[in-house]
N, C-alpha and C positions, 0 to 999 in steps of 0.2 A: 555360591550366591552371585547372581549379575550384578555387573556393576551399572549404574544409574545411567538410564536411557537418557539422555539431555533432553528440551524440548526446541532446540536447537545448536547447532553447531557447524560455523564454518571452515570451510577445505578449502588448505590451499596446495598447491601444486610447485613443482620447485623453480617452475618461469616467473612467479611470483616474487620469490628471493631473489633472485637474478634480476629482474628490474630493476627492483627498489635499491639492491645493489650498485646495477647501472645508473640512476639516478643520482644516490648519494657519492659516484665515483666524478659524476658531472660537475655536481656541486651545484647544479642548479635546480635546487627545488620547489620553488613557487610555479604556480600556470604558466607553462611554455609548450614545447611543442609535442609532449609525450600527451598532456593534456588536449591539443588540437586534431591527436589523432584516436584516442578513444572517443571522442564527442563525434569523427565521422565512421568510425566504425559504428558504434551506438545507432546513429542515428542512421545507418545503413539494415542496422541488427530489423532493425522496428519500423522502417518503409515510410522514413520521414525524409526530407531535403536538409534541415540540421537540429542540431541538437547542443543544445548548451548547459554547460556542468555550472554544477555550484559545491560547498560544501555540505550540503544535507539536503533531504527531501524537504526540511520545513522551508529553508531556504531557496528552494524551488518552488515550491508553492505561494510562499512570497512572491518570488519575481513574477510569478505569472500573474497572478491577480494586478501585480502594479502596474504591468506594461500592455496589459487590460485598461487600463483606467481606472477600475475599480476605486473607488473614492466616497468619501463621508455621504452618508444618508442614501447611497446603493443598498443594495438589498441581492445575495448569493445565495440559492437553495444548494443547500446540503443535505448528507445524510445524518443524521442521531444516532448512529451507530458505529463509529469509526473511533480512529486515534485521535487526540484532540485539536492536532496541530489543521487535520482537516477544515477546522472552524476557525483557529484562532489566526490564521494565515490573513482570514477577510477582517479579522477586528485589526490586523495591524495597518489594514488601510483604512481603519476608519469606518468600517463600513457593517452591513447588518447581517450575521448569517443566520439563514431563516431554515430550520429543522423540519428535513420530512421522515415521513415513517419507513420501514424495511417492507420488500416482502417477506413474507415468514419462512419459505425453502432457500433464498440464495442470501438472506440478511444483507442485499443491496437495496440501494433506494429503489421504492416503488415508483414508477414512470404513471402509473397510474392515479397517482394521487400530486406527479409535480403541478399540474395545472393550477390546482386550486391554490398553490401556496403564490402563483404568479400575479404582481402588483404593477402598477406604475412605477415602481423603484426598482424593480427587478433586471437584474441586468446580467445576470450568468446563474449557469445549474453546474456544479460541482458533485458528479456523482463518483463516487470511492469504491475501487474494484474489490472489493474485502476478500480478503485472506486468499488470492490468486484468481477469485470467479469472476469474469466480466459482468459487466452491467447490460441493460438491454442497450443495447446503444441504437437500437435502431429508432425507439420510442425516444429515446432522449434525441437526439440530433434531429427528428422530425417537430418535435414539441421546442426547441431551439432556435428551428428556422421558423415556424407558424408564429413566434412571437419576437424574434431579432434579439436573441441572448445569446452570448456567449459560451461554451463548453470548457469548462477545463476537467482533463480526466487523473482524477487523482489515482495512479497506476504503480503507487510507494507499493504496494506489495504482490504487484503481477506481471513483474519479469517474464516477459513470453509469453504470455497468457496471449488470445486470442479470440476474439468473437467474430463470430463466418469467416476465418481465413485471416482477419486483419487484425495486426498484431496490435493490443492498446496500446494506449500514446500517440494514435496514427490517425483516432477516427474526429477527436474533435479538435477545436483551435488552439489546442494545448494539452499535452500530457505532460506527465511529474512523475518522476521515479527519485525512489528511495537506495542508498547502498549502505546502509547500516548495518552493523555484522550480523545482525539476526535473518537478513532479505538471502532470494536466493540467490542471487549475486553481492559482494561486499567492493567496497572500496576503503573498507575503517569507519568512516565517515565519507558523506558525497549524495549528491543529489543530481539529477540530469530532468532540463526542460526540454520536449520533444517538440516540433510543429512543421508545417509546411511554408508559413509565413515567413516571408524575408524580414520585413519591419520589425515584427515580433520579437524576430531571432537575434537583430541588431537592438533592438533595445534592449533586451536579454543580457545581452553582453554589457553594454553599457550601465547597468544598474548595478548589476553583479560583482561591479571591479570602482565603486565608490561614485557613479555618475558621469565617469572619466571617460569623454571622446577622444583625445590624444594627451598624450603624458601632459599632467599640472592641469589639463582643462577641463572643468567641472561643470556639464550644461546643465544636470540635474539630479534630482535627491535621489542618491547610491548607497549600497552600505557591502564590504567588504565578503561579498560571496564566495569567492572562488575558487576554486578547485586544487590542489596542490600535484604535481608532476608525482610525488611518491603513491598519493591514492590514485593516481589514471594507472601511474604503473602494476599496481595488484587489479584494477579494474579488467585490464587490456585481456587477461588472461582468465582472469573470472568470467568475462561475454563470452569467451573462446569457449567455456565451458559449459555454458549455460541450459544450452538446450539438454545436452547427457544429464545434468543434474535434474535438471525438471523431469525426464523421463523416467527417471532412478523415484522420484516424489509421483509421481501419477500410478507407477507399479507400486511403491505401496501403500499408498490411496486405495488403490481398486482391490489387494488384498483386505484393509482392513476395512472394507465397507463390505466387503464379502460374509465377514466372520463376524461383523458388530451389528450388521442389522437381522441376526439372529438371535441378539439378545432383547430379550423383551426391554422399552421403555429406555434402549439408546439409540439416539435419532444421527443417524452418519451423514455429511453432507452430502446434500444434493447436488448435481452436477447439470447446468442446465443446458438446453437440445443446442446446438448448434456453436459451442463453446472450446475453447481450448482452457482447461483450467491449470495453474502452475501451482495449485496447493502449496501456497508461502504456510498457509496453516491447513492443519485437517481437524476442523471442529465438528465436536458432538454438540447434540443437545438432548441433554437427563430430563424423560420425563416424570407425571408424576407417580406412574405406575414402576420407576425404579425403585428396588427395594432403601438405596441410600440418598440423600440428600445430596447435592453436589460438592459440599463440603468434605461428607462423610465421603463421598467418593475420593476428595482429594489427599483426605488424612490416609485412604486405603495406598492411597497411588504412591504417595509419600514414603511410606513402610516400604513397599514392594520395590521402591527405589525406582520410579517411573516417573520421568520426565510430565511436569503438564502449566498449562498457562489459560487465565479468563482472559481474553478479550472479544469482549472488554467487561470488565463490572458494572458500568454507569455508563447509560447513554451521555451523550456531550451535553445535553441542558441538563444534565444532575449534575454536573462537576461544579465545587462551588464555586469557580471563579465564574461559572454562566448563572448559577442562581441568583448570585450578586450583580449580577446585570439585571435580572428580573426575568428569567427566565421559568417558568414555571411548567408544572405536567399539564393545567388545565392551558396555557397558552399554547402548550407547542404540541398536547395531543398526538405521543409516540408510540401508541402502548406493547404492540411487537416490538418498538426495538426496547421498551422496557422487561419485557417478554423475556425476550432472547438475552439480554445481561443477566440475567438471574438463574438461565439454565443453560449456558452454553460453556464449552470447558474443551482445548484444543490438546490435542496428541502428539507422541515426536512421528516427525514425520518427512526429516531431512534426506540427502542421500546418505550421511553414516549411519542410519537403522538399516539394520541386517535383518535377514528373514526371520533368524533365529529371536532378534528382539523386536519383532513385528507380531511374533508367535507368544511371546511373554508376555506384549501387551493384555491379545487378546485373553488368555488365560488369567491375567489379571482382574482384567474387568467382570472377566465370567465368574472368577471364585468373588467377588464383590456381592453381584447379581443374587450366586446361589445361597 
């Protein structure tokens, strides 16, 4: 019997031990200078001038919106289809996030539909590179400058990913990355704000470490972000690795899109033209000519001892904490990305799946099928 494919799992290397080693022998483990030098590697990795850590990706997403300005009665179009902190990032400024629908192939926000959600209040587009695929970013940063918004690229799950050559996090006034142990780089916990902006990057800092411009002095409202020297140190060596791992995820990508869109009624991600995708997740979507429901699928996968994850089940205005704001299906008008929660169902698809449990998948879903 194999043993249970994970639907993820992080690798670590033994420069990893060795850091944090190094660190704990320092004895200095708060933000210092091991932290100062993963933030310019980083920000070297992804073709930016700097890059500022925090402790999570929500926490980077915060800071950005804050040193944006973002503030009470703005108004941020997002996607309805992400993790939730994508949305709940702009309520903690006070502010309005406004839900657009996915295209139906990449389950990224459609650019073609951000026009219409744009107001007089509107003041940034937040589009979320989901599960490694970029966004079109060339329609968004065109539809950004035609109307003097702001970008921020939520890029929590697309470490190296790439549209036309340019690594996300690089292309609008703000990227956010995630290192949560599920991403395909980790740091434990950790977050990194990318830009090219000086100001940005200095307020960045400033907000992140309590509002503190020099030790005791507090010019303005901060809140304790920051990064700790022991997560830079597994970091350092996790970028090191990054690109081998994503390539080890794209080879078995492109095996199992080989062998799964053979099966009738499972939809393998699409990959769109001119993309680098880092497949953080490799989602299906069960149509309704598969013989099992996605459940019944899950109960199969379960047995078979196969790794698998929904994201998401609810787009963000079904989550109750957005209903209780008054969020509703007829106001926000999602219905692909209502669509897409209800049939989409993600495969392991780290560097530790081996060919051999790449081969088990597929046979699993086939003896499902038949």
């Amino acid at each position: 019997m194999i043993s249970i494919i994970s639907i993820a799992k992080p690798s670590f290397s033994d420069e990893e031990f060795k850091n944090i080693q190094c660190v704990l022998n320092s004895g200095v483990l708060a933000q210092g200078k091991i932290v100062e030098e993963f933030e310019k590697k980083f920000a070297n990795y992804i073709g930016v001038k700097y890059a500022v850590s925090t402790n999570s990706g929500t926490s980077a997403l915060h800071t950005a919106l804050a040193v944006l300005g973002i503030k009470n009665y703005d108004e941020v179009i997002t996607t309805d289809f992400s993790f939730i902190a994508s949305a709940t990032c702009i309520v903690m400024q006070s502010a309005k996030p406004v839900f657009c629908d996915i295209d139906p192939k990449t389950y990224n926000i459609s650019p073609d539909l951000i026009k219409e959600k744009i107001t007089n209040h509107t003041k940034a587009i937040l589009p979320v590179h989901l599960y490694g695929q970029p966004c079109n970013m060339d329609e968004i940063m065109r539809i950004a400058k035609e109307f003097g918004l702001f970008v921020i690229e939520d890029a929590c799950q697309a470490h190296g990913a790439e549209f036309k050559e340019m690594k996300v996090g690089s292309i609008g006034d703000i990227g956010v990355f995630s290192f949560y142990p599920t991403k395909n780089m980790t740091t434990g916990e950790g977050g990194m704000l990318t830009t090219n902006d000086e100001t940005i990057a200095e307020r960045a800092r400033i907000f992140r470490n309590q509002g503190q411009i020099k030790p005791y002095l507090h010019d303005t409202l901060g809140f304790n972000y920051r990064m700790t020297n022991i997560s830079a140190a597994i970091g350092l060596p996790q970028l090191e690795h990054l690109d081998e791992k994503n390539k080890i995820r794209r080879g078995n990508a492109k095996f199992l899109t080989a062998e799964l869109e053979k099966i009738a009624g499972i939809i393998p991600p699409f990959v769109a033209p001119s993309i680098t995708h880092s497949f953080h997740q490799y989602t299906i979507k069960i149509e309704e000519d598969f013989p099992l429901s996605r459940s019944e699928l899950m109960d199969h996968l379960k047995k078979k001892e196969v790794g698998f994850g929904i994201h998401y089940p609810l787009p963000i205005h079904r989550q109750p904490l957005f209903e209780k704001m008054g969020y509703t299906d007829n106001g926000v008008n999602c219905p692909i990305a209502i669509d897409a929660s209800q049939k989409v169902l993600s495969l392991p698809i780290h560097s530790g799946v081996s060919q051999l449990d790449l081969e088990y998948i597929v046979d699993a879903i086939q003896i499902a099928r038949d």
